[in-house]
N, C-alpha and C positions, 0 to 999 in steps of 0.2 A: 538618503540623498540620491543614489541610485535609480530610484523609483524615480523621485521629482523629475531628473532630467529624462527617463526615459519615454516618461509620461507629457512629456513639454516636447520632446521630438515628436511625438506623435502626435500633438496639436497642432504643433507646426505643419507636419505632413499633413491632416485632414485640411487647413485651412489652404494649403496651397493647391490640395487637389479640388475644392470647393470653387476657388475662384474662375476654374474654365467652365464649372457645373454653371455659373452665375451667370458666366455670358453667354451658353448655352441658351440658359432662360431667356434671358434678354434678346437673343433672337429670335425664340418662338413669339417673343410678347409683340415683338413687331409685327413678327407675319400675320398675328392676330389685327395687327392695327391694318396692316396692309390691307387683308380680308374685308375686314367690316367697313372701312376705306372708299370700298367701289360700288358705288348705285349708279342704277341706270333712268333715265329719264324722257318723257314723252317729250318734254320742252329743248328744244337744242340749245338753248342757255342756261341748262340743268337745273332748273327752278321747276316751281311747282311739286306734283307729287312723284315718288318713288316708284316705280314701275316691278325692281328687280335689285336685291343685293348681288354683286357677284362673287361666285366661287371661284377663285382664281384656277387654271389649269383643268378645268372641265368644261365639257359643252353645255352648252346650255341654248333651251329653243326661246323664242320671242316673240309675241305679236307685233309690236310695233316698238321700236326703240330709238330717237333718235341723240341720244348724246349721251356720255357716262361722267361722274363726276371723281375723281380716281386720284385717290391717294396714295402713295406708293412710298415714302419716306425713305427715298434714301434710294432705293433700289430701283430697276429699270424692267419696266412689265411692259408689253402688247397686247394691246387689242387687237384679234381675229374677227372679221365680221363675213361671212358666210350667206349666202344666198338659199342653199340649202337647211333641213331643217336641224340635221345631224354632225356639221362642222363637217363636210366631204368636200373633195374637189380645192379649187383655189378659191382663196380669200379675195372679197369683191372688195375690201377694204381693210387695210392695217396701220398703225402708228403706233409707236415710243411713246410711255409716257414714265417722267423719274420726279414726279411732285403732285401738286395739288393743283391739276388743272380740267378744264372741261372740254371734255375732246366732243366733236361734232362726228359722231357714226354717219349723220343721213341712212338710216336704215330702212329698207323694205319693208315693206308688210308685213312678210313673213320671212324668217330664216333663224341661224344662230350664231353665236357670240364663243370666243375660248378669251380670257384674262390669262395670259400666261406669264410667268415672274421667273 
């Protein structure tokens, strides 16, 4: 009998320490949604084809980008857009975005992009 119960406290203990483990997960699983979330697009009404997935929170260079289509589920990301090709200097253009919408970059020629979350 001894054993039963000591052996049932400690399920209980692993179960209740599993449950932050869970939503642990579950916020990684977002960021992954969040990630795979953000393309970029030649079309400023983010149709057409793909140009670029973005990495959120890295630079990244571009030939010609003008609009992103950016999922963000819940949480609140900016787009940095850069005139340069290294993300240096000031941003020639920035906005919020906290959903599933199409943001219009009008991007240069050339420069680069930071998704940061």
């Amino acid at each position: 009998m001894k054993f039963f119960w000591v052996s049932s406290l400690l399920g209980l203990l692993g179960l209740s320490t599993a449950i932050p483990l869970s939503t642990e997960a579950d916020a990684l699983l977002d960021r992954k949604t969040i990630y795979f979330g953000m393309k970029a697009y030649d079309d400023v009404n983010c149709k057409g084809s793909t140009s670029y997935t973005i990495s959120f929170n890295k630079c990244q260079a571009y030939p010609n980008i003008n609009s992103i289509n950016a999922l963000t589920d819940g949480a609140v990301c900016t787009v940095y857009v850069y005139s340069s090709n290294n993300c240096t200097g000031e941003p020639v253009f920035q906005t919020d975005s906290d959903g599933i919408e199409c943001i219009n970059v009008d991007a240069f020629e050339t420069g680069s992009w930071k998704f940061k979350c």
